[in-house]
N, C-alpha and C positions, 0 to 999 in steps of 0.2 A: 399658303397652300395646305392643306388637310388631305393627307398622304390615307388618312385615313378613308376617306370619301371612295375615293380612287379604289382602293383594296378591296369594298367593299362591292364597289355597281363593277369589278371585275368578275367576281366569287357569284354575282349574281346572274350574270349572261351566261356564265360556266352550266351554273344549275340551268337557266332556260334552255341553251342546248341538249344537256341531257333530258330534260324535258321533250323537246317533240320523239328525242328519240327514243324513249319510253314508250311516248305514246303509240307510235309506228309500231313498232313490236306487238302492243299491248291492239292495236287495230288489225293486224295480220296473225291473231292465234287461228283464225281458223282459215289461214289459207295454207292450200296444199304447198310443201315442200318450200317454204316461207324460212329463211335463217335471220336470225336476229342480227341488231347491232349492236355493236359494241363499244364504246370509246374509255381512252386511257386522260385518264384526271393528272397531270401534273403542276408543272409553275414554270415560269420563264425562262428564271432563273440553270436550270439545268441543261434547257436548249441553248443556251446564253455561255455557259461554261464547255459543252461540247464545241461548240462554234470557236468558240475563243482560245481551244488550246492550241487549234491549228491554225490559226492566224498568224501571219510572219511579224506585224506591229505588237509591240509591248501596249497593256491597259495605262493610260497617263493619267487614266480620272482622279480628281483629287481624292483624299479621304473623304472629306465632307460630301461628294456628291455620291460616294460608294453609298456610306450608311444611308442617304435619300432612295439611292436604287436598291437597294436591299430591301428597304419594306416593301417598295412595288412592286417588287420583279418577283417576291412570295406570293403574289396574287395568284388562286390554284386558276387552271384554265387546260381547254380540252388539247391535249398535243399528240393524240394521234388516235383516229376511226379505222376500226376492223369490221368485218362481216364474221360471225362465227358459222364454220361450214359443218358445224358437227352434227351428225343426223339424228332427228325424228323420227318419231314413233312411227310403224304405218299401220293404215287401218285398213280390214275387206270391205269391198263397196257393194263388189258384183257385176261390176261394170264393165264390159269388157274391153270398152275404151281406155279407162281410168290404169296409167301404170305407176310405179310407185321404181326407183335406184335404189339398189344396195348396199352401192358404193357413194360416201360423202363425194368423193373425185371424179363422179360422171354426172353428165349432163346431156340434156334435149338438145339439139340444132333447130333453131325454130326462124322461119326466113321474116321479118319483120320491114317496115317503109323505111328505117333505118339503118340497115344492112342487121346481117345473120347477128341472135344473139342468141345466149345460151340460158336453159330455166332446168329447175329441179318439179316444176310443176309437172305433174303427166293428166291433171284431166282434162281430155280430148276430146274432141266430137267432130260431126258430119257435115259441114256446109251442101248449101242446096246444092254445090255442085256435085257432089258426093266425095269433098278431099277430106284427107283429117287434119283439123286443124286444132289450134288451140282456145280457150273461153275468149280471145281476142279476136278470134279468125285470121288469126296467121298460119302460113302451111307450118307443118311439122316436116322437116326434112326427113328424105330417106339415105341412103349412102351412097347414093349416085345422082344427086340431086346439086353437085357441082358440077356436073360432068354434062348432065343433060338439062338441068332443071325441072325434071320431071316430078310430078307432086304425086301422094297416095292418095288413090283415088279409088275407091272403094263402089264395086257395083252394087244396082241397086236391088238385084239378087241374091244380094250376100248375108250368107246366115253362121250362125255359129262362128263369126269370127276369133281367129285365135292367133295372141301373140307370144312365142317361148320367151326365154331367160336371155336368146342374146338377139332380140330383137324382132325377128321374123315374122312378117303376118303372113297368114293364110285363112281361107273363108272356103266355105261349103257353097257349089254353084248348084241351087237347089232347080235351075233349070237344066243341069247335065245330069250327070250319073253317081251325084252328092258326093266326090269325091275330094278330097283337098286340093284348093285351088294356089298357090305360091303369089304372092300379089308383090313383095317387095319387103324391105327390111331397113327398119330405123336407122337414123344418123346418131349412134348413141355415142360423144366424143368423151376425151380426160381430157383434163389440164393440171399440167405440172407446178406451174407457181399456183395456189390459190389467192394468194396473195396481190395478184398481180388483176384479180376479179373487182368488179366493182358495179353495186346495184344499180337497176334501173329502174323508171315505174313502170307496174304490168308485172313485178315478178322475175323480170329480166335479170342478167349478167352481161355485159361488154368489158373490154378491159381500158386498163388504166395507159398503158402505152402500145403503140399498135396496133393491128388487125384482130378480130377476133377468130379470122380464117389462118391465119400465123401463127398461133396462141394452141389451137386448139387440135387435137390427134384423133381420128376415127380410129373407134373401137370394135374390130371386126369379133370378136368373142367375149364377151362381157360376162354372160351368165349372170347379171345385175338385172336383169328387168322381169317385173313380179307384175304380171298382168289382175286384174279386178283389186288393184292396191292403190292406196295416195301415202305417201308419206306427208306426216302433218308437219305442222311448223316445228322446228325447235324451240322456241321459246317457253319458258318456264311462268305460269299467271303468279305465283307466288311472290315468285321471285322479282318481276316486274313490278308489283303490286305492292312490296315493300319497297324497290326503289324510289316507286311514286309518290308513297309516302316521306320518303326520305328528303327527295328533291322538295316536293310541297312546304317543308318544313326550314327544311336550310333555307329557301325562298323568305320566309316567313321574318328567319330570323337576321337575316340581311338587311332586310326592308326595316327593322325595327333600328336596326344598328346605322340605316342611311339616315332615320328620322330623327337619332342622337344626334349625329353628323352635322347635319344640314341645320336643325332648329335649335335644342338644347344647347350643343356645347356653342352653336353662333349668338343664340339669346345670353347664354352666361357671360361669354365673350364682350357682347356690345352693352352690358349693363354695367358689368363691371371698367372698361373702360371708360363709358360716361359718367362715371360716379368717382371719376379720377379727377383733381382738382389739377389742374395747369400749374 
């Protein structure tokens, strides 16, 4: 058995997963309010040791099969994925759909085929029916939009629309007497575990146990919402861009070290034993 073999095509799936999730990162810098991910590199061996000190059975493995599991159980490998929720830069658009949070701890209500989930995305637009939805055309919730299901729908008279700090649209009814019209007011919620979030595609959050209607708290006074703004991704291109380098090369050198593995030390192997006399 070549314990070595093993340690290495382990060390090397480690690097490919962090690879696609590079690449995600590295494919979503330019989406609005986009949070990276993150994964932590350990070894079995540690998960292996927390588990085991609270086990009622004593370890009986012999010595000889400890030292065998000790080279394997060093194999680095991924043992635990975060989302970093830390916020983005934002930029002016001018848009007066496009809004941009404040606060890393809030978030859209957006009603989705999959039940409610939650984005940091704010740019919005008009479906032909006149609601606002999101670049997916899902509604954007308003704050009474469990209550009734009622969508923001936006007439087709409406000008100068304007939304404050803690959500509130109103538009100019340029067929009355251009006075501000009160149309309704976002569903902007927190959530207290971050942790407890978990991405989706599309830009989404749902979470990890539970309801996302359970999960989540409307925020009646926010002062967090910056209308004609996006916030951009967090993600760092440098910093990705060295990783990717990093992984590309670990890859590299795995692969040179499977090829010892596999042909070198087995051709040394099987020469020198045939060239042993009986």
């Amino acid at each position: 058995m070549q314990n070595g073999f093993y340690s290495v095509t382990g060390a090397m799936v480690t690097q490919f997963n962090r690879l696609d999730r590079i690449s995600n990162n590295l494919a979503n810098l330019n989406t609005a309010g986009y949070k990276g991910q993150r994964e932590i590199i350990g070894d079995f061996m540690r998960i292996f040791q927390q588990k085991r000190d609270v086990l009622p059975l004593q370890n009986n493995t012999v010595e000889a099969s400890k030292f065998l599991n000790r080279s394997i159980n060093r194999v680095p490998r991924i043992v635990d994925e975060y989302t970093d929720f830390g916020m983005g830069s934002m930029i002016k658009t001018g848009n007066p759909l496009d809004l941009a949070l404040g606060d890393k701890n809030l978030f859209f209500a957006i009603d989705t085929p999959a039940g409610i989930r939650l984005s940091r995305d704010g740019s919005f637009k008009i479906n032909e029916n006149g609601e606002l939805v999101t670049k997916d055309g899902f509604p954007v919730m308003s704050d009474t939009y469990l209550a009734n299901r009622q969508k923001i729908t936006i007439p087709i008279n409406a000008a100068d629309i304007s939304i404050d700090k803690n959500g509130r649209i109103e538009y100019i009814d340029q067929s009355a007497i251009n006075e501000p019209v009160y149309l309704g007011r976002l569903m902007v919620v927190s959530v207290d575990d971050l942790h407890n979030l978990k991405p989706e595609g599309g830009n989404y959050f749902t979470v990890k146990k539970g309801r996302v209607e359970d999960e989540m708290k409307i925020v009646k006074r926010s002062s967090d919402v910056h209308q004609k703004m996006l916030e951009k991704a967090n993600v760092n291109p440098v910093r990705e861009m060295t990783a990717l380098i990093e992984t590309n090369r670990l890859v590299e050198m795995y692969q040179k070290a499977m090829t010892t593995q596999m042909n070198d030390l087995n051709n040394d192997a099987i020469n020198k034993l045939a060239s042993v006399r009986a």
